[in-house]
C-alpha positions as CSV (number, residue, x, y, z in Angstrom):
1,X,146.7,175.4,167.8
2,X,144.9,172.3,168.5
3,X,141.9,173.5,166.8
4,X,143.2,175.1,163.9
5,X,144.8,172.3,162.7
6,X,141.7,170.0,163.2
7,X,140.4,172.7,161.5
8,X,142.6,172.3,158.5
9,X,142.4,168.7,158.7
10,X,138.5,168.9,158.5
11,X,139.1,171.6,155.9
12,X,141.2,169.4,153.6
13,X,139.0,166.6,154.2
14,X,135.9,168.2,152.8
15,X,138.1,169.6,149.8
16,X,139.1,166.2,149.0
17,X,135.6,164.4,149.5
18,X,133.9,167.5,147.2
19,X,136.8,167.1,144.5
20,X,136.5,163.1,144.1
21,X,132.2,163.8,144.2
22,X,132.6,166.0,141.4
23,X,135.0,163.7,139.4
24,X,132.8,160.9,139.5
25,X,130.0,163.3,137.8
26,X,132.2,164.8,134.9
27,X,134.0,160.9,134.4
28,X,130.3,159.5,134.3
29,X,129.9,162.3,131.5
30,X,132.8,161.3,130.1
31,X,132.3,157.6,130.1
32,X,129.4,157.9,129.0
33,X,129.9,160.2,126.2
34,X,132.8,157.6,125.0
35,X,130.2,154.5,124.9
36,X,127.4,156.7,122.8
37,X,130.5,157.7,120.7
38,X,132.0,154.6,120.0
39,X,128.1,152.0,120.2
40,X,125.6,154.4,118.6
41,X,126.2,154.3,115.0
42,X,127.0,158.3,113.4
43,X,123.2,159.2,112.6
44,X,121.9,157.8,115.6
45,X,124.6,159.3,118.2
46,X,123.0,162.9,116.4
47,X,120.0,161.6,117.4
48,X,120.9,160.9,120.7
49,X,122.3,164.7,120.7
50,X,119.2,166.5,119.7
51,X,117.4,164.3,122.2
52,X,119.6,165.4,125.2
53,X,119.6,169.2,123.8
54,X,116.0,168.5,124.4
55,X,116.1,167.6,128.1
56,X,118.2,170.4,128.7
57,X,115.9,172.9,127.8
58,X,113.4,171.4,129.9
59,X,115.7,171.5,132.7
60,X,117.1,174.9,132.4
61,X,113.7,176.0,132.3
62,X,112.6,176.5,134.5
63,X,114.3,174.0,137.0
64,X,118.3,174.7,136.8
65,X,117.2,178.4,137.5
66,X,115.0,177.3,140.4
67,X,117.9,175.5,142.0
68,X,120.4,178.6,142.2
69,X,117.3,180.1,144.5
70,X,117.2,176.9,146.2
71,X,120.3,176.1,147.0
72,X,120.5,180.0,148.3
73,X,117.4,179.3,150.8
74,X,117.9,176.2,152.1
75,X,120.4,176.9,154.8
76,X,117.8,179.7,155.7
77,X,115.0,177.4,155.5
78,X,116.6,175.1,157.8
79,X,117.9,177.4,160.6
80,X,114.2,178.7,160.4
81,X,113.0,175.2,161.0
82,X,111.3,175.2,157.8
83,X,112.7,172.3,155.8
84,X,109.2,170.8,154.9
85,X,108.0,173.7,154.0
86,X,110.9,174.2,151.7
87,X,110.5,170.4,150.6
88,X,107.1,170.7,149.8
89,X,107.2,173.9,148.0
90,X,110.0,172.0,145.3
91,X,107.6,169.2,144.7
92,X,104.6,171.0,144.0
93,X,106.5,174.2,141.9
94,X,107.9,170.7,140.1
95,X,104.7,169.1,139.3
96,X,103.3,171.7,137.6
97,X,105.6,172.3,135.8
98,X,106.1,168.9,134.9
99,X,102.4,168.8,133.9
100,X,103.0,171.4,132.0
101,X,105.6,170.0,129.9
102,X,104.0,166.7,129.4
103,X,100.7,168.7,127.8
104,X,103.0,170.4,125.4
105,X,104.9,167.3,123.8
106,X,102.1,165.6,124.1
107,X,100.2,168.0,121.9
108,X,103.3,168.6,119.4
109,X,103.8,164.6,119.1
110,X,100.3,164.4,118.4
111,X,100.5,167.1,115.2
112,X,104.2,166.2,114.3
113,X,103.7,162.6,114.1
114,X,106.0,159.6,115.7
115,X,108.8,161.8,113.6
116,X,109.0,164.3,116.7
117,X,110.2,161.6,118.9
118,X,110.9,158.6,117.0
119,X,110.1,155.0,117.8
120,X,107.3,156.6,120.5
121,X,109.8,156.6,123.3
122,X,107.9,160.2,124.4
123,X,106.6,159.0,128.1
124,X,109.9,157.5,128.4
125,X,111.7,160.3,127.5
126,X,109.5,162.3,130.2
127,X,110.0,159.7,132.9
128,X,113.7,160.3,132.7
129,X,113.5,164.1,132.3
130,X,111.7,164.6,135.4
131,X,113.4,162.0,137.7
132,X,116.3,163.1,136.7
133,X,115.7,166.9,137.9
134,X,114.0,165.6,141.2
135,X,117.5,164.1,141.8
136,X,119.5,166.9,140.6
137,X,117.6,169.0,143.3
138,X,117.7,166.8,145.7
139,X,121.8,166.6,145.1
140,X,121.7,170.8,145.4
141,X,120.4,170.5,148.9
142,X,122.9,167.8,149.9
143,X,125.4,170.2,148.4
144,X,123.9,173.3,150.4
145,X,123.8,171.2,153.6
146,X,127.2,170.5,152.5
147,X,126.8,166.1,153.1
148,X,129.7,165.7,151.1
149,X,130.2,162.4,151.7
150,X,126.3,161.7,151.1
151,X,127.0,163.4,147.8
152,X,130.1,160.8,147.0
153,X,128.5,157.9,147.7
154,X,125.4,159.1,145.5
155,X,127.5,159.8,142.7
156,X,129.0,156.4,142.9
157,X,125.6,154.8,142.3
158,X,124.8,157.1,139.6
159,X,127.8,156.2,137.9
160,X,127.6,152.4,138.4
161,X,123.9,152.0,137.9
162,X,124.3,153.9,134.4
163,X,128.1,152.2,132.9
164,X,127.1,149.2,133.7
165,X,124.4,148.2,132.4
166,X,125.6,150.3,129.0
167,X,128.5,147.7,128.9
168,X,126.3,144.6,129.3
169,X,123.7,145.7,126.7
170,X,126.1,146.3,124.1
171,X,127.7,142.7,125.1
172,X,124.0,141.2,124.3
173,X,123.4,143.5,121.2
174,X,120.3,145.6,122.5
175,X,122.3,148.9,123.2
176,X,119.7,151.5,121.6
177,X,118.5,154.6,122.2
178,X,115.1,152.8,124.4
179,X,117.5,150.9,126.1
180,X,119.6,153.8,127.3
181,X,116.8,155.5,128.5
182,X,115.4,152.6,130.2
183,X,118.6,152.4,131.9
184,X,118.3,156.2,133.1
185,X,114.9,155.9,134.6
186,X,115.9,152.9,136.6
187,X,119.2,154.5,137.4
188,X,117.2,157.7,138.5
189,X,114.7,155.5,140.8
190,X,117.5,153.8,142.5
191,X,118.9,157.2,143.3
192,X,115.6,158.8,144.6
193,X,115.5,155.6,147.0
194,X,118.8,156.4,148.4
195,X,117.3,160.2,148.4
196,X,114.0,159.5,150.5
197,X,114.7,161.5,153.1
198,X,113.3,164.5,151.4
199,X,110.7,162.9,150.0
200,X,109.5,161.5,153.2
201,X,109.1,165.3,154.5
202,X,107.2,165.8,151.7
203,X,103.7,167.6,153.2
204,X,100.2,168.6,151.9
205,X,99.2,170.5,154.6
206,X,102.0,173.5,155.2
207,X,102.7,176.8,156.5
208,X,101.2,178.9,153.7
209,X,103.0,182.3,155.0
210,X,106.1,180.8,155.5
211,X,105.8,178.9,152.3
212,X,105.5,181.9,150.4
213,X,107.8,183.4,151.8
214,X,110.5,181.2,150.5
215,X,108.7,180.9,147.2
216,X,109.2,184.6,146.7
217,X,112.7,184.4,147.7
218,X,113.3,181.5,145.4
219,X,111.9,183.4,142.8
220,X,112.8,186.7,143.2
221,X,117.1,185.0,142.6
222,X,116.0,182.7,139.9
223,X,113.9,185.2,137.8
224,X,116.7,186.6,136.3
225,X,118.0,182.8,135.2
226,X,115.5,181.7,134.0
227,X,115.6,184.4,131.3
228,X,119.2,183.4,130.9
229,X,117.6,179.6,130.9
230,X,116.1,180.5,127.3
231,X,119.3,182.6,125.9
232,X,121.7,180.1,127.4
233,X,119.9,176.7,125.8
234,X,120.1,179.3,122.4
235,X,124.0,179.3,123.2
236,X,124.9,176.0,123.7
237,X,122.6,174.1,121.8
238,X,121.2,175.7,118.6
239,X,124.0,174.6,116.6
240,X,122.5,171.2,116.9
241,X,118.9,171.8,115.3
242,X,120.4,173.8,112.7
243,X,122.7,171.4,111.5
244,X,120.2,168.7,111.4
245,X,118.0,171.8,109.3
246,X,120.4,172.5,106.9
247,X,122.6,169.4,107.0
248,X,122.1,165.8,108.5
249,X,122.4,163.9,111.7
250,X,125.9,162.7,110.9
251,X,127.0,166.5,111.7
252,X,125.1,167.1,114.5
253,X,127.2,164.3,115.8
254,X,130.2,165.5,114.9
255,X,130.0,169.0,116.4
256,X,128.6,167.3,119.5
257,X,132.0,165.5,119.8
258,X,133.4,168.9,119.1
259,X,131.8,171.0,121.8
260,X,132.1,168.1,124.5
261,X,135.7,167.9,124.0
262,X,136.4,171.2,123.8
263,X,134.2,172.0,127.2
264,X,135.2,169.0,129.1
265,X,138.1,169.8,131.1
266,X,137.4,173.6,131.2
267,X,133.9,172.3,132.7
268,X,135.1,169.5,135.3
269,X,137.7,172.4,136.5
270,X,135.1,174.8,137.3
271,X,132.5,172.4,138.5
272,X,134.7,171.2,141.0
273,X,136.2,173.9,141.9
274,X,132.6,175.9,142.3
275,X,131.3,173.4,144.8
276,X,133.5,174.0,147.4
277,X,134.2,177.7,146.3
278,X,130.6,178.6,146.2
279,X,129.6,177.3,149.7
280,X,132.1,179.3,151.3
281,X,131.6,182.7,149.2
282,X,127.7,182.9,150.3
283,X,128.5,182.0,153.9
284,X,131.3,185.4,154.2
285,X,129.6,188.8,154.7
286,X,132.3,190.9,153.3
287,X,132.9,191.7,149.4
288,X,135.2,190.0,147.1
289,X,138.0,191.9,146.4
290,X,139.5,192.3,142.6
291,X,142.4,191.3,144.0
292,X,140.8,187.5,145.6
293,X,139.4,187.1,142.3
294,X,142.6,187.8,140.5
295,X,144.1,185.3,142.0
296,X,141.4,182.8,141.8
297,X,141.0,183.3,137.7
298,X,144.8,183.3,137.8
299,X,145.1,179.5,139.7
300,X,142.1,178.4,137.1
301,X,144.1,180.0,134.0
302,X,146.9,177.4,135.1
303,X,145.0,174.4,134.8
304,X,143.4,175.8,131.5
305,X,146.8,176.6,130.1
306,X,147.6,173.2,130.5
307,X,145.1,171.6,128.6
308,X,144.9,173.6,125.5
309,X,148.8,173.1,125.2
310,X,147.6,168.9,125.7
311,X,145.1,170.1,122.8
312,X,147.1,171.2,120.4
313,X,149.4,168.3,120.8
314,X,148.1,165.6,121.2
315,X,144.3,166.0,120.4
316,X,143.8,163.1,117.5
317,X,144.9,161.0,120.3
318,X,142.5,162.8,122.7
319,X,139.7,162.3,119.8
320,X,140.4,158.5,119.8
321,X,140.5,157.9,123.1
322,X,137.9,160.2,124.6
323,X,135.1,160.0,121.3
324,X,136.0,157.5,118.5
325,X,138.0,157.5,114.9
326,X,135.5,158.1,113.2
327,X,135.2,161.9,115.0
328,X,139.2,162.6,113.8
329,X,137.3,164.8,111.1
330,X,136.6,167.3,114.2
331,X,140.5,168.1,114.8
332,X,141.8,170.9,112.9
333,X,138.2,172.7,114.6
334,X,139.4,171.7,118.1
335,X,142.1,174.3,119.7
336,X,140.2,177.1,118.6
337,X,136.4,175.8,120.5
338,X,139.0,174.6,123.1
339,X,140.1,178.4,123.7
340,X,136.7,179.6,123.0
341,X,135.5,177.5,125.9
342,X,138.1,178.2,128.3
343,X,137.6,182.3,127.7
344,X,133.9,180.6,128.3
345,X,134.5,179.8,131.7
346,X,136.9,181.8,133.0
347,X,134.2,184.6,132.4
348,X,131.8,182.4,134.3
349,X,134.0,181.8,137.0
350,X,134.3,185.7,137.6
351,X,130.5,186.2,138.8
352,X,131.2,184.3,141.9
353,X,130.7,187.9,144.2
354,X,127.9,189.2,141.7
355,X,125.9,185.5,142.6
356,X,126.8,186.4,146.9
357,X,125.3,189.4,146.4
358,X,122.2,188.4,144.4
359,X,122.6,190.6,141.7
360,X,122.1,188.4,138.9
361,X,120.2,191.0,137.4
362,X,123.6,192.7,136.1
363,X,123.7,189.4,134.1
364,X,121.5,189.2,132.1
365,X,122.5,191.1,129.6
366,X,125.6,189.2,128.8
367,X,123.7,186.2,129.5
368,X,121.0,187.1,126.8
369,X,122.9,188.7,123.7
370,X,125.1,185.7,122.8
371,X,122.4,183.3,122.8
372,X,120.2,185.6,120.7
373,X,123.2,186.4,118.3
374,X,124.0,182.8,117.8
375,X,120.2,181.9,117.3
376,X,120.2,184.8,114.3
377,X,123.8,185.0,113.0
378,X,124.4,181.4,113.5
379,X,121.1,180.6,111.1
380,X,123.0,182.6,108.5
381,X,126.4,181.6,108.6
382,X,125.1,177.5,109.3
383,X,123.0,178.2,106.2
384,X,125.6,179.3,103.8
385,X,128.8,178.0,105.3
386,X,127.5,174.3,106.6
387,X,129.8,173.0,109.7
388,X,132.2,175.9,109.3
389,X,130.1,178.0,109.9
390,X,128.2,176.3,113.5
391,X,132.3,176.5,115.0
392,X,132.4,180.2,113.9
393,X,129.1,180.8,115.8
394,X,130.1,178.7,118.8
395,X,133.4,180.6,118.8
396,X,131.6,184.1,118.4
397,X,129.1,183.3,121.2
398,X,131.7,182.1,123.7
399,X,133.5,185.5,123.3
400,X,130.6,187.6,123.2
401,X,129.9,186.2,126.5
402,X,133.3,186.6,128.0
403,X,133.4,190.2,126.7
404,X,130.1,191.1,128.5
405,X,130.5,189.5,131.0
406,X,133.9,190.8,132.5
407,X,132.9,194.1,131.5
408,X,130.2,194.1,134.5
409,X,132.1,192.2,136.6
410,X,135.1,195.0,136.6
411,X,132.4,197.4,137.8
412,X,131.0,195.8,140.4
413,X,134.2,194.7,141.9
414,X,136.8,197.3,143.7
């Protein structure tokens, strides 16, 4: 009796520590989101948003992929006594990829011109990208090794290290887009300090069978992502480049507000909920029942429910206080992208057993059709009916998506 109720204590603990870890990542999101709303003048906020889309794609391909593998090995790697290996194998994987990168923007600043990234802010553009994946990593393995508390306390910094500083460069009038990014390097650095202890393990000379090993098992999960990587940046973030194709920065920004709104809560829901879920689906050896989901998709619907009625009600108010007023252009748009994105995640939230088993091969069909149809239909319907038409193509995608999506999961799941 004893036992079980330290057990429970323990148990609630964790919960707790994971919940208040992830909160301080989606409210950093969220803070920041509000300072580049309200500081960063229209044109320059949709700058600011087809520079982030751009970081995303490098980090969904092919590192956010990468770190579904990673975070699958590591508790393998380490009862095998083969964390350096492990540790080493990320930083070399990284750096060529990262070499990679920095030879292609290189070479397309070079033909494009300053234009491609303005005010030749390129190396410190790269600088961020890549410290901030090394930390992102290095967060996956704390979250694999489940250091919650490590977590918490890493999140913290991130968050203060970043809001900050914002704050006190706007109070002295040099909040910019180089500033900002200056502030997310040094953030990043400060972060990797407090994350040495991986980089300290960090080997040139290492097991080359055993490193392979994990490299194919790494590989041989993430494969299937990283197609998705491509299909799922198409999703999400198309909309942006071809508003600023076939209309101007000032509505990139706009449907930027409108997506981050309309994700936000949906996103901080399952995010939390995922990394305390997640550990505990891959560590059980028997299936997920239809019937365990169920009732899992039926707890997140609740929350869901909740906010779209908040939506509906009150979202100028949510628009002012989470963006700025000068965003209130977005509302009549927002219920729908809201339900959109909820369908969104709810789908996502249902390939919890397909991901313990591995078989993220049965996703990439659903993972790959909405991305290409938004890339092709959205170009048409963005063409000819301007911001109208990038919420019909966000709306179409997200239920594209959930459509597929479910469809494989009810049969693979008894």
């Amino acid at each position: 009796m004893l036992n079980k109720l330290k057990n429970n204590r323990r148990n609630l603990q964790e919960v707790l520590i994971t919940s208040l870890g992830q909160f301080l990542y989606l409210f950093q999101g969220l803070i920041q989101n509000k300072i580049f709303a309200s500081y960063f003048e229209t044109s320059v906020f949709g700058q600011w948003a087809l520079l982030s889309s751009a970081y995303v794609f490098i980090s969904m391909l092919p590192f956010t992929a990468l770190e579904q593998g990673i975070y699958k090995e590591a508790i393998p790697a380490r009862k095998n006594g083969q964390d350096r290996q492990l540790y080493s194998l990320i930083a070399r994987v990284y750096s060529i990829c990262f070499s990679i990168y920095t030879l292609v923007l290189v070479f397309l600043n070079i033909i494009q011109g300053e234009s491609f990234f303005a005010d030749g802010y390129l190396f410190l553009f790269l600088f961020y990208a890549f410290t901030e994946i090394f930390k992102n990593t290095y967060l996956v393995l704390d979250n694999a090794y489940r250091y919650r508390k490590r977590v918490l306390l890493i999140r913290l910094l991130d968050l203060l290290s970043r809001i900050i500083p914002y704050l006190l460069l706007f109070q002295i009038g040099l909040f910019s887009i180089k500033a900002v990014l200056i502030v997310l390097c040094l953030s990043n650095l400060l972060v990797l300090v407090f994350q040495r202890n991986y980089i300290k393990e960090i080997r040139l000379s290492i097991d080359k069978i055993a490193t392979k090993k994990i490299f194919q098992n790494i590989v041989q999960f993430s494969a299937p992502l990283m197609v998705w990587a491509i299909f799922g940046w198409l999703q999400n973030m198309i909309g942006r480049w071809y508003l600023d194709m076939f209309l101007d920065l000032e509505a990139v920004a706009a449907y930027t507000i409108l997506t981050s709104l309309s994700y936000f809560v949906p996103n901080m829901v399952y995010t939390v909920c995922n990394a305390y879920i997640m550990p505990l689906v891959f560590s059980r050896t028997e299936k997920l029942t239809r019937k365990e989901l169920g009732k899992y998709l039926a707890i997140l619907s609740g929350f869901f429910a909740v906010y779209f009625i908040s939506i509906v009600l009150l979202g100028r108010w949510l628009i002012i206080l989470l963006a700025d007023p000068k965003y209130l252009s977005i509302l009549d748009y927002l219920p729908i992208t809201t339900l959109s994105a909820i369908l969104y995640v709810l789908a996502m939230s249902s390939t919890i057993e397909i991901y313990r088993r591995g078989e993220t091969r049965k996703l990439l069909v659903s993972s790959i059709v909405p991305g290409a149809a938004m890339a092709t239909i959205g170009f048409v319907l963005i063409k000819e009916f301007q911001f109208q038409g990038v919420v019909i193509n966000y709306v179409m995608g997200h239920i594209i998506y959930t459509v597929l999506t479910m469809m494989v999961v009810l049969r693979n799941i008894d």
